[in-house]
C-alpha positions in Angstrom: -116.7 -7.5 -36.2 -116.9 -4.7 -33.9 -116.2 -0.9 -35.6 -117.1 1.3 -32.9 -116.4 2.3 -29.3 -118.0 0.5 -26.4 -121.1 2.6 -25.2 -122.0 1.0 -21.9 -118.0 0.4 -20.7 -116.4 2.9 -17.6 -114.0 5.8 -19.1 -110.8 5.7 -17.7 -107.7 7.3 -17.6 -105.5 6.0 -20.4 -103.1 8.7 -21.7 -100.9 11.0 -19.6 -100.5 14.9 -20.4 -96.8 14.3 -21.6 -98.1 11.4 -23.8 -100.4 13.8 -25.5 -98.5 16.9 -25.7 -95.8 14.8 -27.6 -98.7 13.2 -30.1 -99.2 16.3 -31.1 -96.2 18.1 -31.4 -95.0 14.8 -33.3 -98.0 15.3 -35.6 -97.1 18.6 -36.8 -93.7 18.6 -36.8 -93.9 15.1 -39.3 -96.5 16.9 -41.7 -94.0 19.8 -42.2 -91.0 17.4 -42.2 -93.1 15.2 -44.9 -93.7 18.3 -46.9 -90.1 20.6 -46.8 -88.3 17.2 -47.0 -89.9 16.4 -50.5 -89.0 20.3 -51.5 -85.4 19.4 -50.4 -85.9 15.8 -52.6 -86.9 18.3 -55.9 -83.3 19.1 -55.9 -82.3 16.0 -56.9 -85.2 13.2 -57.4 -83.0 10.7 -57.6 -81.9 8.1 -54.4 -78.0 5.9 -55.1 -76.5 3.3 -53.0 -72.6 3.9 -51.6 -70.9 7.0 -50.8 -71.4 9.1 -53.8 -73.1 9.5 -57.0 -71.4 9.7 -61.0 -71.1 9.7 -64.1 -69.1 6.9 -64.8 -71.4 4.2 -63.0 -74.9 4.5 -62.1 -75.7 3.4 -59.0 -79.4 5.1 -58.5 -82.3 2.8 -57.0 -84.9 5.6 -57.7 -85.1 8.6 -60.3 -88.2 10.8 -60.9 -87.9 12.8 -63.8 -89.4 14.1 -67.2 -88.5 13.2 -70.4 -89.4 13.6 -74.2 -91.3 11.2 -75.6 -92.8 11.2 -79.4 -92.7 15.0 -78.8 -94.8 15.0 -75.8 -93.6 15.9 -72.3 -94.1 12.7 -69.8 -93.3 12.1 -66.2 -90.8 8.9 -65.8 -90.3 7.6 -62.8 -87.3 4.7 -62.6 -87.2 2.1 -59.6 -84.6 -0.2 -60.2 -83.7 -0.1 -63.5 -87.6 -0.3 -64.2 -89.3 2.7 -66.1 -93.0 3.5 -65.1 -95.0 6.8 -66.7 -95.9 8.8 -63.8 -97.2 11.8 -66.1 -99.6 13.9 -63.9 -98.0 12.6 -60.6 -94.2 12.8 -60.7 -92.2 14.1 -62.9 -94.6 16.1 -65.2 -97.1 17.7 -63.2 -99.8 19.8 -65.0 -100.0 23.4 -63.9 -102.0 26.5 -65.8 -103.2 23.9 -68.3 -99.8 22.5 -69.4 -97.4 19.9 -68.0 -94.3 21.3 -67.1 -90.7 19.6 -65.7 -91.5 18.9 -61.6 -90.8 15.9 -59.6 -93.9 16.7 -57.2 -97.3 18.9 -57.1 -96.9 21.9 -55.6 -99.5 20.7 -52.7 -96.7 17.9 -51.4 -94.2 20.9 -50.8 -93.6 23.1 -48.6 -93.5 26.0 -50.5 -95.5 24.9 -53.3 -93.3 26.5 -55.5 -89.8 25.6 -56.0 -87.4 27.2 -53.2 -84.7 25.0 -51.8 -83.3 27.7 -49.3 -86.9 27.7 -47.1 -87.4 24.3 -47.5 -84.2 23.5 -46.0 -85.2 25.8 -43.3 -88.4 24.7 -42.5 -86.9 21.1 -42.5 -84.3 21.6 -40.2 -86.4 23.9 -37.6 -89.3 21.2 -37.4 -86.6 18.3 -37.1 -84.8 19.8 -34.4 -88.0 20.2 -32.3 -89.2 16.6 -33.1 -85.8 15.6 -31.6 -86.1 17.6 -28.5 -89.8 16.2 -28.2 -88.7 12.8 -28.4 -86.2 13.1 -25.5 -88.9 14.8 -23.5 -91.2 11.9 -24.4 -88.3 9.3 -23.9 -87.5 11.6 -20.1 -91.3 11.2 -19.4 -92.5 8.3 -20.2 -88.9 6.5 -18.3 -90.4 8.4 -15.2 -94.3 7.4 -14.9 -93.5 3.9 -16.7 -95.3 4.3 -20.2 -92.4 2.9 -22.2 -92.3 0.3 -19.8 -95.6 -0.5 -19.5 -97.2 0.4 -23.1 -94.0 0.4 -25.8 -92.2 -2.1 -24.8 -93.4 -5.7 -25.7 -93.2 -8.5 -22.7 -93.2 -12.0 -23.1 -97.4 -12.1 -22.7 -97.5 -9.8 -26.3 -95.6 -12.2 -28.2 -97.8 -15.3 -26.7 -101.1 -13.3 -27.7 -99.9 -11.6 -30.9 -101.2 -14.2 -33.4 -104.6 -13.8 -31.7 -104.4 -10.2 -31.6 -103.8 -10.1 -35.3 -106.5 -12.7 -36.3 -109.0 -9.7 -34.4 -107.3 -7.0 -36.9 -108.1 -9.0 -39.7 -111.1 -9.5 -38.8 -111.8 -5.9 -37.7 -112.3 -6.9 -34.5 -111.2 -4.4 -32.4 -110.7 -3.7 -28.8 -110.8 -1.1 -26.7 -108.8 -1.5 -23.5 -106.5 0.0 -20.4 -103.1 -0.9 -21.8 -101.9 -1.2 -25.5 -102.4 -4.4 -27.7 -99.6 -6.7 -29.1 -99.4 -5.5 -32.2 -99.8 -1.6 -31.1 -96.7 -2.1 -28.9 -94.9 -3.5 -31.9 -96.0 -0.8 -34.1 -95.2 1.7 -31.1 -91.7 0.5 -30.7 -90.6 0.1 -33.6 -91.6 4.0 -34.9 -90.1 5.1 -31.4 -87.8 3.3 -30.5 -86.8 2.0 -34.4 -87.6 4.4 -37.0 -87.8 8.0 -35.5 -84.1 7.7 -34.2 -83.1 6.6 -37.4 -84.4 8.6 -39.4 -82.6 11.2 -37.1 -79.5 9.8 -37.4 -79.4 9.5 -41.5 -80.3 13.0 -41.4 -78.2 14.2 -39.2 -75.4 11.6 -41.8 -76.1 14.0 -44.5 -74.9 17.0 -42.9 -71.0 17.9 -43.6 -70.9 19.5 -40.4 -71.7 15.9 -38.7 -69.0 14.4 -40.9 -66.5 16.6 -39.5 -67.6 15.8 -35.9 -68.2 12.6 -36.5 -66.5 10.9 -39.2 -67.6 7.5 -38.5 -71.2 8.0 -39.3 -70.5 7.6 -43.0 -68.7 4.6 -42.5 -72.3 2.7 -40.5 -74.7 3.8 -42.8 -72.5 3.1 -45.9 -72.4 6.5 -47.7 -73.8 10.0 -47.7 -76.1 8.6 -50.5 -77.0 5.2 -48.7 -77.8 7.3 -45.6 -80.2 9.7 -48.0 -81.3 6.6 -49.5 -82.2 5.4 -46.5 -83.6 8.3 -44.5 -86.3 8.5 -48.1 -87.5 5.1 -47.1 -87.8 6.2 -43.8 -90.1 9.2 -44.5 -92.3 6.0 -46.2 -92.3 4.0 -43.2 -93.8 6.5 -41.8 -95.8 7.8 -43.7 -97.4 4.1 -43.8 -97.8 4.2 -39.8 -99.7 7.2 -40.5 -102.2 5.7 -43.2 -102.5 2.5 -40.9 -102.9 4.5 -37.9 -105.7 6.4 -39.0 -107.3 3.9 -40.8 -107.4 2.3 -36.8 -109.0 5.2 -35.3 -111.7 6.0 -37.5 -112.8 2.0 -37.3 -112.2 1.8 -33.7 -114.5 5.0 -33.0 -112.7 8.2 -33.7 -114.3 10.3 -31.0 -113.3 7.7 -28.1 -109.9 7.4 -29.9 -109.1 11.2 -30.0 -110.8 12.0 -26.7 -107.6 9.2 -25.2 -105.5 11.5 -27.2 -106.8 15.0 -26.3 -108.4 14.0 -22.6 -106.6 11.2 -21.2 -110.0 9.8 -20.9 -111.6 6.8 -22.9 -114.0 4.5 -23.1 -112.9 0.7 -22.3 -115.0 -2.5 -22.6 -117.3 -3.5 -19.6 -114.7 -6.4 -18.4 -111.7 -4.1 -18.5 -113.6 -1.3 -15.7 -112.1 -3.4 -12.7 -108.5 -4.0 -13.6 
């Protein structure tokens, strides 16, 4: 089990400036997206499958809301036709002392408070800059071979990804020049995968798409599949986030965000000569 940073290994340079600039950026613009996007949710906590939602069928796969029980306000929150009391979480959130009607806390929101109009705002500036970042990344990285070299997986990565994974589990982790198996895996699929379509759902939902480009709700199914789709989405990556810190802090934070703020890190002993 190894849960720290080589001491005695050479630094070298592992990150390029547009590599880091684009973490970054990426890392902001998600936290707002993450926060405005659940403010947008509050509007209607509830996700459907097909091109609509109604009255005359119920089609939901996900509804957060409060309801009367005994007398006593509780948070319910339905998954698939399953009811779960969520009171204090979703649905009925205490505030001033008293539980009162709200799918979220206020600290999950951007505002805290309920107000669509700025969260709609805030949404769309921060998801147009993490588009525009991801073409520069996508430019960039084309140019001095990252995707290449670090995202995309080879025939070697899927020959050593068993092993690779049998040193997760067992915390053992390594600190090298290039990306590991599984870190290329993880890399593509929120680049290459999940970031463009979470993108494209979002951009599914928006009338003004639908008149350009009519066709859109015909791939992903539905305004409200797309929705559903772009929620579980927001998920996904908020797992990669959990899962990608979790990494850092065992592998050595400081070595991990000097890569990510320096270029520079720390490798093991054997990796200094390739």
């Amino acid at each position: 089990m190894r849960l720290t940073a080589p001491r005695d290994g050479p630094l070298v340079r592992r990150q390029a400036l547009s590599t880091r600039l684009t973490h970054w950026i990426w890392a902001v613009c998600l936290f707002f997206l993450l926060l405005s996007g659940l403010q947008i949710f509050m509007a209607r906590p509830d996700l459907y499958i097909g091109q609509q939602s109604g009255f005359a069928f119920d089609n939901s796969i996900l509804s957060i809301g409060a309801s009367y029980i005994d007398g006593a306000m509780r948070g319910v929150t339905t998954v698939f036709g399953h009811s779960f009391d969520t009171t204090g979480w979703l649905g009925a959130i205490w505030g001033s002392g008293n539980l009162e009607a709200k799918t979220f806390p206020g600290w999950l929101t951007v505002p805290s408070y309920r107000d669509l109009a700025t969260g709609r705002v805030v949404h769309f500036f921060f998801a147009w800059i993490l588009v525009a970042t991801l073409i520069v990344w996508l430019l960039a990285s084309f140019l001095n071979r990252h995707f290449v070299r670090d995202i995309v997986p080879g025939a070697r990565d899927i020959r050593e990804l068993g092993a690779d994974v049998a040193d997760h589990a067992k915390l053992r982790l390594h600190h090298r020049r290039r990306y590991g198996p599984l870190q290329k895996l993880s890399y593509f699929f929120v680049l290459v995968i999940l970031l463009p379509l979470t993108i494209a759902t979002g951009l599914t939902m928006s009338p003004g798409m639908n008149a350009f480009a009519p066709w859109t709700l015909d791939l992903f199914g539905g305004r409200q599949t797309a929705r559903t789709i772009h929620f579980f989405c927001m998920l996904s990556l908020v797992l990669f986030f959990v899962v990608h810190v979790a990494m850092v802090v065992l592998a050595g934070p400081w070595n991990e965000l000097r890569s990510m703020i320096t270029g520079w890190m720390r490798v093991e002993p054997e990796e200094g000569g390739r």
